[in-house]
C-alpha positions as CSV (number, residue, x, y, z in Angstrom):
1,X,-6.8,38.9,-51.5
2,X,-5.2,36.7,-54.4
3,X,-1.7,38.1,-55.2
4,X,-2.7,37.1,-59.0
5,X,-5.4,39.5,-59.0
6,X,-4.8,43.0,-60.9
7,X,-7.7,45.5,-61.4
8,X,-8.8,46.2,-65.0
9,X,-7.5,49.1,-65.4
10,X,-3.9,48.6,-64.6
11,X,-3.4,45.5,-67.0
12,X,-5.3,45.6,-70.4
13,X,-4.9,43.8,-73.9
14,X,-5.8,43.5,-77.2
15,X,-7.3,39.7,-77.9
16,X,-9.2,38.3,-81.1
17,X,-12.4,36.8,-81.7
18,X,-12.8,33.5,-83.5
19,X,-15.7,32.7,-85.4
20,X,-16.9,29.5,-86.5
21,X,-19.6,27.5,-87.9
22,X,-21.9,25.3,-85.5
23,X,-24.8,23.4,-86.6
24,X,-24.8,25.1,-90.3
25,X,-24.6,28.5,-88.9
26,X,-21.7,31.3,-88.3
27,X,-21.0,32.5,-84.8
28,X,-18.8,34.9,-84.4
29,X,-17.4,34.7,-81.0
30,X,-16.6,31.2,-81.0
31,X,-13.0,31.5,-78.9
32,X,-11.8,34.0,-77.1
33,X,-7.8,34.3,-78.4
34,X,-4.8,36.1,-76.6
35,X,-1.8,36.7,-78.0
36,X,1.4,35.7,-76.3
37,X,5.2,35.5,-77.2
38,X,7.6,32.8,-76.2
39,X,11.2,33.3,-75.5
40,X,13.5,32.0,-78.3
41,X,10.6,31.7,-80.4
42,X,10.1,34.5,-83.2
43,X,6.5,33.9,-83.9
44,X,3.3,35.6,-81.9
45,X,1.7,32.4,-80.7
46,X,-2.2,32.9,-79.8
47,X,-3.6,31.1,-76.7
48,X,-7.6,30.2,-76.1
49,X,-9.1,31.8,-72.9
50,X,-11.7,30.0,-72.3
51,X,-13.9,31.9,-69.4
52,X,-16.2,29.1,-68.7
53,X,-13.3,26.3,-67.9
54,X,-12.2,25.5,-64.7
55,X,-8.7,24.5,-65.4
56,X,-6.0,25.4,-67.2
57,X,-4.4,23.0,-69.8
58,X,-2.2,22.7,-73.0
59,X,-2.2,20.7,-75.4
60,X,0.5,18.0,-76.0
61,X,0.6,18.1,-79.8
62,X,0.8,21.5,-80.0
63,X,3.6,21.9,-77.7
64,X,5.8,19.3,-79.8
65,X,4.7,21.1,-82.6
66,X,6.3,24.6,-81.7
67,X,9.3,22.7,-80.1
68,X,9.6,21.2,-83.9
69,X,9.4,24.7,-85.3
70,X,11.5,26.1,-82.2
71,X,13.8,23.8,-81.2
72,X,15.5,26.4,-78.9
73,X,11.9,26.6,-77.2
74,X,11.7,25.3,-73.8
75,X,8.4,25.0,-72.7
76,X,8.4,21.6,-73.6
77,X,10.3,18.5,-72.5
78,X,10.1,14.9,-73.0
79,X,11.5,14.3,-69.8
80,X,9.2,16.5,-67.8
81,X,6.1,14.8,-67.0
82,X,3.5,13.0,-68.7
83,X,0.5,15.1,-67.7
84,X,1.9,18.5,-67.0
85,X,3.9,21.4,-67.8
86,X,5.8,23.2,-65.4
87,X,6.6,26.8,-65.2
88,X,5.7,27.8,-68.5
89,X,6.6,31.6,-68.9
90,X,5.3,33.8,-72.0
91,X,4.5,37.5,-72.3
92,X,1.2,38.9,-72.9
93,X,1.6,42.3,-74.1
94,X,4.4,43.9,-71.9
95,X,3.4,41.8,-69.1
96,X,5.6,38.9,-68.2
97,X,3.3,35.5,-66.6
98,X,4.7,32.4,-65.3
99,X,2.2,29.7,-64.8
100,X,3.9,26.9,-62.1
101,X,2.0,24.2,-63.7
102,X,-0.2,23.7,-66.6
103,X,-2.4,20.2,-67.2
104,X,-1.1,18.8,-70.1
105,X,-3.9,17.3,-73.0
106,X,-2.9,14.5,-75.6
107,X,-5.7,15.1,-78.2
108,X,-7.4,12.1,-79.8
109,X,-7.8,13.6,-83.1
110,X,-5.9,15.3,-85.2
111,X,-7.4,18.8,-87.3
């Protein structure tokens, strides 16, 4: 068995709903958000699960954008390479994760 695993009752959290509109009409479980903390970073930063994908990734742009706000903030580095992030920490909850390497996205279009 997968030392990642953890049964349902011994790790539990509280997660938001986002809603949005698709094709003219509302849907309100749109993505699936978690809220995590970063050290050195004073504000609760929300991360998309996304049950159906089968990778992991982070986006580029929003990683500078918290290093901006958070220049203390080490998750990100210019250095580090291109297409990935390694060992990216945060706490969910009480529960401390590090993730060895996330795929890194650069976005195409801006919001």
């Amino acid at each position: 068995m997968s030392q990642h695993l953890v049964k349902p009752e011994e790790f539990q959290f509280a997660f938001t709903w986002l809603g949005d509109s698709i094709q003219g009409k509302w849907e309100p479980h749109v993505a699936l958000l978690i809220p995590i903390t970063i050290k050195e970073c004073s504000d609760k930063l929300y991360m998309q699960f996304d049950t159906g994908a089968k990778h992991s990734l982070l986006y580029a742009n929003k990683l500078k954008a918290i290093k901006h706000k958070y220049p203390a903030v080490s998750i990100f580095n210019e250095r580090e390479a291109k297409d990935k992030v390694e060992n990216f920490a945060f706490t969910l909850d009480t529960t401390n994760i590090c993730k060895r390497d996330f795929s890194k996205r650069v976005e195409k279009f801006q919001k």
